[in-house]
N, C-alpha and C positions, 0 to 999 in steps of 0.2 A: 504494500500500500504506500504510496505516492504522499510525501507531507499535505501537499494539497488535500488530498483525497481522507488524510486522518483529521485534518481541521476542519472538513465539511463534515464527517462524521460528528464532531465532537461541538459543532454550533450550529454550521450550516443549514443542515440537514433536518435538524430538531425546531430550528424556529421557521423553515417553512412546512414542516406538518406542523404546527401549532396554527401558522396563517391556514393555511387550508382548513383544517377543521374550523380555524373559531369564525372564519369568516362563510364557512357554508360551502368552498368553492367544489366543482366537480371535479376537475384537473388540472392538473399544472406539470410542463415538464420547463428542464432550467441547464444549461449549460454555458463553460467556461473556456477562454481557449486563450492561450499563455503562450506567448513565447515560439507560437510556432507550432503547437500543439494542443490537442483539445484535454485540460485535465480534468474537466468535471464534466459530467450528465446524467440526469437524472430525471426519470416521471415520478409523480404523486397525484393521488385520487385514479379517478375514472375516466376516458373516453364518451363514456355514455350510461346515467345513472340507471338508465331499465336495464342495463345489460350487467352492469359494472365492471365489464372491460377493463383492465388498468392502460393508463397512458403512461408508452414508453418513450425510451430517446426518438423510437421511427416512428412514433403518433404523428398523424399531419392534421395541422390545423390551419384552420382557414386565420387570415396574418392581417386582414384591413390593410390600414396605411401603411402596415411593413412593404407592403408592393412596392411603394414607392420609388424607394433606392434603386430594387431592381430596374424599371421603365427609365429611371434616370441613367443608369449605367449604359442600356441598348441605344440610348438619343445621344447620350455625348460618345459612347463607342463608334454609333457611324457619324458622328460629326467628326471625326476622329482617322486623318489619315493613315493606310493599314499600309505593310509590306508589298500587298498584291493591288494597291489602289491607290493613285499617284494625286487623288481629290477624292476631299471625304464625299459622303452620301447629303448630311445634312451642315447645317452653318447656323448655330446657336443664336445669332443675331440678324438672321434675317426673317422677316416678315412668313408664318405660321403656313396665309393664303399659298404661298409660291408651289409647297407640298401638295395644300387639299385647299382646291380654290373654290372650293363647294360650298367650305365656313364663309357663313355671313350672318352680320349682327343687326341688330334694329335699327341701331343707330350710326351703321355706315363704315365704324371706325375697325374692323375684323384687320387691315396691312399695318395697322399700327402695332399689334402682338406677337413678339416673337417667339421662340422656343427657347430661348432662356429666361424671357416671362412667366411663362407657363411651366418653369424648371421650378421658379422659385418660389411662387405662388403671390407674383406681382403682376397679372396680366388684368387684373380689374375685371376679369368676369365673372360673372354672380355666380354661387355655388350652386348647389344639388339643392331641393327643398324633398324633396322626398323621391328616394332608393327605386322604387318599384320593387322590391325584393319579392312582394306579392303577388308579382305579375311578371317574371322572370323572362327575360326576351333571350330568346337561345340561339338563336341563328347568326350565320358568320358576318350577316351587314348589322349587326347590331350595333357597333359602334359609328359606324357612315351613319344612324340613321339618328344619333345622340348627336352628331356633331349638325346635323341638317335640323335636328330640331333648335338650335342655336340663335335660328332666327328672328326668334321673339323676344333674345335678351339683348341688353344693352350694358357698357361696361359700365363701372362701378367707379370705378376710380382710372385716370391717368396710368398707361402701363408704367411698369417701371417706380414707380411715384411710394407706392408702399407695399407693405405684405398682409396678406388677407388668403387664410388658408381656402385652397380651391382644389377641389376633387374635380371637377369639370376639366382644369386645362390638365390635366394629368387623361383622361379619359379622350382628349385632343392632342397629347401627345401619345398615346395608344394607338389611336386611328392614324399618325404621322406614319409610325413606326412599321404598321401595318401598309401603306401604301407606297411606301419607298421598298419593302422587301418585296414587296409583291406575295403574300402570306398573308393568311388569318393574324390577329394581334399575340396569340396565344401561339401560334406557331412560331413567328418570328420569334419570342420570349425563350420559347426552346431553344432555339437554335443559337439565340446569338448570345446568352446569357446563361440559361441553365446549365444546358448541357457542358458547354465548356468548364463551369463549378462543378461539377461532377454532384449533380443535384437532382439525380435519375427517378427519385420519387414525385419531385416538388412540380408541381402544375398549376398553370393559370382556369385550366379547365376541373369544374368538378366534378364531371361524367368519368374523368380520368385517374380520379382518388380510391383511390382500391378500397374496397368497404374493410377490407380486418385492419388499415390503418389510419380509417377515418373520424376522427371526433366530430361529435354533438355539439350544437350551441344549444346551450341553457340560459335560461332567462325565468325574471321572476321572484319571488319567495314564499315558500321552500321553490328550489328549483322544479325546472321542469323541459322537455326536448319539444318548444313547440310542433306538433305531428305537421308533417305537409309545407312547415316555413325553413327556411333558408337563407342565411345573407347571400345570394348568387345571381346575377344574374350578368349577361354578357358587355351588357351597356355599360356596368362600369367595373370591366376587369381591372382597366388598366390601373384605377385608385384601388382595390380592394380586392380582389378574389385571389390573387397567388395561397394558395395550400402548400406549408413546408411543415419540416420537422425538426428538433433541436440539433438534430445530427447532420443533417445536410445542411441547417444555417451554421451551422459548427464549421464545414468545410469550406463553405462561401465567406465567412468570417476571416479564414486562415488565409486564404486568398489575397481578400481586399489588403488584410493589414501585410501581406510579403509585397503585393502590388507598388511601387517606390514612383508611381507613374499616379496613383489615385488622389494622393494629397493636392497635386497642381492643377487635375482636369477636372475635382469633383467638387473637393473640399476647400476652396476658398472663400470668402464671404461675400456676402452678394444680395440681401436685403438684410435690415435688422428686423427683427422678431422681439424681443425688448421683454420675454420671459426667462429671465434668468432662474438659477443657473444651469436648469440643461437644455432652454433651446434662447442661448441669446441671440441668432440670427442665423440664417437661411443661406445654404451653398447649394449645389445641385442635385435635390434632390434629399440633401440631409440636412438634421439641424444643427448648429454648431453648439456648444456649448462645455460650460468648467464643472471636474468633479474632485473636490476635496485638491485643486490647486492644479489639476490635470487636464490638458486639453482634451474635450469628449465631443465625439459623432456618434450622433447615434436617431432612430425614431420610434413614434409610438404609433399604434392602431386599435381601431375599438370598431367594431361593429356588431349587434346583437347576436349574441353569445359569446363572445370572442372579445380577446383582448392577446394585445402582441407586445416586446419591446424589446430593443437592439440598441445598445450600450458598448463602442468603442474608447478604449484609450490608446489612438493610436501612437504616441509615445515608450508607449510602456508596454506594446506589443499586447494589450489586454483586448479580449472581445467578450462581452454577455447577452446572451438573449433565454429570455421570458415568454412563454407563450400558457395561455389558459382558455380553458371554455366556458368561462363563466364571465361577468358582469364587475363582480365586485371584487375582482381580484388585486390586493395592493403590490401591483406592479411594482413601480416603484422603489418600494419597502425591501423586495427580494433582490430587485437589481443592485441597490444599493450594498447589502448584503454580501452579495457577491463580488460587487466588485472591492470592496472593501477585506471578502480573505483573498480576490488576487493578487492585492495590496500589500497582503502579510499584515492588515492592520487586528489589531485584536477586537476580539467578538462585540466587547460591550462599545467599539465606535460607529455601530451602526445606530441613528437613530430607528428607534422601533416605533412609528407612528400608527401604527396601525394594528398594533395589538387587541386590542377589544371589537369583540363581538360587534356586527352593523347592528343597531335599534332593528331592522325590519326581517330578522332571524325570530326570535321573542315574538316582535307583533303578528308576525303570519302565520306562528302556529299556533299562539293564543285563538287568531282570527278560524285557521281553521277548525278548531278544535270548540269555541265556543262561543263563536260570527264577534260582530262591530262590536257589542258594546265589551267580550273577554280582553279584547284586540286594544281599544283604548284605553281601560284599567292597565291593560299591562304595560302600555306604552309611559304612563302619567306615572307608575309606581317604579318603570324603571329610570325614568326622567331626574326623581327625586334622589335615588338612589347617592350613597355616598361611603366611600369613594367611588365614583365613576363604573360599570360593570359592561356599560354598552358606549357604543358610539352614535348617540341619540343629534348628528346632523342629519341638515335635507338631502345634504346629497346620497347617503344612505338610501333612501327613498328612490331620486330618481335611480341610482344604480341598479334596481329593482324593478322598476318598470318599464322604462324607454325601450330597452328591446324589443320588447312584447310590442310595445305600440309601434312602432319603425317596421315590424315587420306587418304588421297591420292583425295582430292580435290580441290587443287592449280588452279580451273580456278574460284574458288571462290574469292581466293586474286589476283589473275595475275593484275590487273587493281591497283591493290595497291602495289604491286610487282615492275611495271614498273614507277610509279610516286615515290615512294622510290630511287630507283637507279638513276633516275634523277637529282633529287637535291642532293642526297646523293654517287656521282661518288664514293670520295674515302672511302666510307663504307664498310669494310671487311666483316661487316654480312649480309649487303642488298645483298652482291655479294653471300653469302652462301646459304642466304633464297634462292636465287631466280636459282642458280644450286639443289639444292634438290627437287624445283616444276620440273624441268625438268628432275632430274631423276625420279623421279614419275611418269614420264611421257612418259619414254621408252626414253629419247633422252639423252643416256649415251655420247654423245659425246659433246652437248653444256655443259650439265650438269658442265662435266671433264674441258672445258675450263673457264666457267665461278667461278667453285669451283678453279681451280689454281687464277685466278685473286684475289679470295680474302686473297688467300693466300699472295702473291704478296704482298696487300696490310697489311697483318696481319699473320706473321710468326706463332702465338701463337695462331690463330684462327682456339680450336681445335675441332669446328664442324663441316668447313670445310674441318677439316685435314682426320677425323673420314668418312665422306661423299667421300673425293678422292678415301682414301682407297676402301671402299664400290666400289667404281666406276671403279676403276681398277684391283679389286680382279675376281668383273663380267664380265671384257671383257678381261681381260689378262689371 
């Protein structure tokens, strides 16, 4: 056994089965990679709680915004003069039209957006308001048919000008990707990215995920494997759908950091982002950012069930990545973790922020077990509680239901929806969760008034600002 591998035993290992249980999660796998080699991996919990599968290092989970880096690496690889090609494919500072001169905007200004706009999430086009995850478009023009729908928006801000996270121009740089190979988006991913990482499981496609090493998204409280939903669908591969596993991001990891070529073509800086300290601004594709005094790349992703995160120190030859199938997983908290025995730093210099139980563990079995009113006795008595037993914030809450409702099945949370707003009257985001179950739901009219109420209560509350719009764009 590996010093590594007896210091994970002896902290590691033990305070994330404690996160996992006390937080409810379904699984989690986690690995490290040093020096040039991968010295940790490990699964914990389940693939899938009707089965209880356990997840292993080759569990593949579906990654969200982990995709990212990948799409980023394929647009600046063929911007990227090769041995056999004496002029790259694409040119990061010209005008997006010259590829797919199909994109057009409302307001005219589509040649003013480049590909290193859309790199960095400074192109000023308005984001996703809603996934269609429920309505999954599976065909190969699905993304021709996301960029043609483009036409009704208009930018947002000046390209260039600032940064404003955008899954759109990532799903525009997918369809780029895809019409310069002459390939599907998912194919060219293959070919010019995976397979050369030696990432033979990992797919942008989920038809292509082999069911004994597929995970579940879960969502909810107590969990649950919405029947029939899925984060998937083709329209927006390029932000969200890569499925990997600790093990093949383990060797993709290994890669990036021997790469001596990745620092200058990837990782430079290139908007501010102004969330310190691990994303104070935006390179190609990654965020930049400091940990404990050390230059760190790395991203995150969330999509219902799912939660990702990718943690470089490329200085110090360190890589970690976090993957889960759950909601309320304290990413984070493990990353940190880890990178800190890469560190050699001793156990107790991890801040442990997230030790206690979420509030909506407690409420939702109370709630099952004895409806609304066991559900808010038990919330109010552990509220009072002292010292501290739960972690009685909102965000607890939304961590719990957004899934459900993004994938468009809010009668999953509804019972935990309505015990939230309860005790939590002047909650600006209980009042937002709970107008977007009812847009989902065709009832644009509550939806409008209960999305104003949270406004009401939270001027600045800009999910439900984002949500009104949506809801009065539709009926006005």
């Amino acid at each position: 056994m590996t010093s590594a591998e007896r210091r994970a035993e002896a902290s590691l290992w033990p305070l994330i089965e404690r996160l996992v249980q006390a937080h409810g999660l379904a699984g989690l796998a986690v690995a490290v990679v040093q020096d040039g080699e991968v010295v940790l991996a490990r699964g914990f919990g389940t693939r899938d709680v009707r089965t209880g599968s356990p997840v292993t290092t080759d569990t593949l989970f579906h990654l969200a915004s982990v995709s990212k880096p990948f799409v980023a690496a394929a647009v600046v690889g063929l911007a990227t003069a090769g041995p056999e090609q004496s002029e790259p494919a694409l040119d990061l500072d010209s005008p997006v039209v010259r590829w797919i001169p199909e994109l057009r905007l409302a307001d005219g200004r589509q040649s003013e957006v480049t590909l290193r706009h859309l790199l960095t999430h400074t192109s000023g086009l308005p984001d996703v308001v809603d996934y269609g995850w429920h309505d999954p478009q599976l065909g190969d023009d699905a993304l021709a048919e996301f960029v043609r729908g483009l036409s009704g928006a208009s930018l947002t801000t000046t390209p260039g000008a600032q940064f404003a996270y955008c899954n759109a121009g990532y799903e525009v740089l997918g369809h780029v990707v895809a019409t310069v190979t002459g390939r599907t988006f998912e194919t060219a991913m293959k070919d010019l990215v995976l397979d050369p990482a030696g990432m033979v499981h990992s797919t942008f496609l989920r038809a292509d995920v082999p069911s004994e090493l597929a995970s579940s998204p879960h969502v909810g409280a107590p969990l649950v494997v919405p029947t029939g939903a899925y984060p998937y669908t083709r329209r927006h591969a390029p932000s969200s759908t890569l499925h990997s596993s600790v093990a093949e991001l383990s060797r993709w990891m290994l890669g990036t950091l021997a790469d001596t070529s990745v620092p200058e073509r990837m990782w430079q800086r290139q908007a501010e982002v102004g969330d310190p300290p691990w994303s104070e601004a935006m390179a190609l594709g990654w965020f930049l950012g400091t940990y404990r005094g050390h230059r760190m790349v790395g991203h995150s992703g969330g999509d219902p069930g799912f939660e990702s995160r990718i943690a470089l120190l490329p200085d110090r030859g360190i890589g970690v990545v976090v993957l889960s199938n759950s909601n309320a997983a304290p990413m984070r908290t493990v990353v940190s973790a880890a990178l800190d025995l890469a560190l050699d730093l001793p156990a107790e210099a991890t801040e442990i922020d997230a030790h206690l139980q979420p509030i909506t563990l407690p409420v939702a079995a109370a709630l099952e077990a004895g409806g609304k009113a066991a559900a808010v006795e038990t919330f109010h008595r552990l509220e009072l509680a002292a010292p501290a037993e739960v972690d009685v914030d909102d965000g607890r809450f939304e961590d719990a239901v957004w899934g459900a409702i993004e994938l468009h099945r809010p009668e999953l949370v509804r019972p935990l929806l309505d015990v939230w707003t309860t005790i939590r009257p002047d909650s600006s985001q209980a009042w937002a969760m709970t107008g977007w179950a009812h847009l989902v739901d065709g009832d644009a009219g509550q939806a409008a008034e209960l999305l104003r109420r949270a406004l009401d209560l939270d001027p600045e509350n800009d999910d439900a600002a984002t949500l009104l719009r949506s809801v009065e764009g539709s009926t006005g």
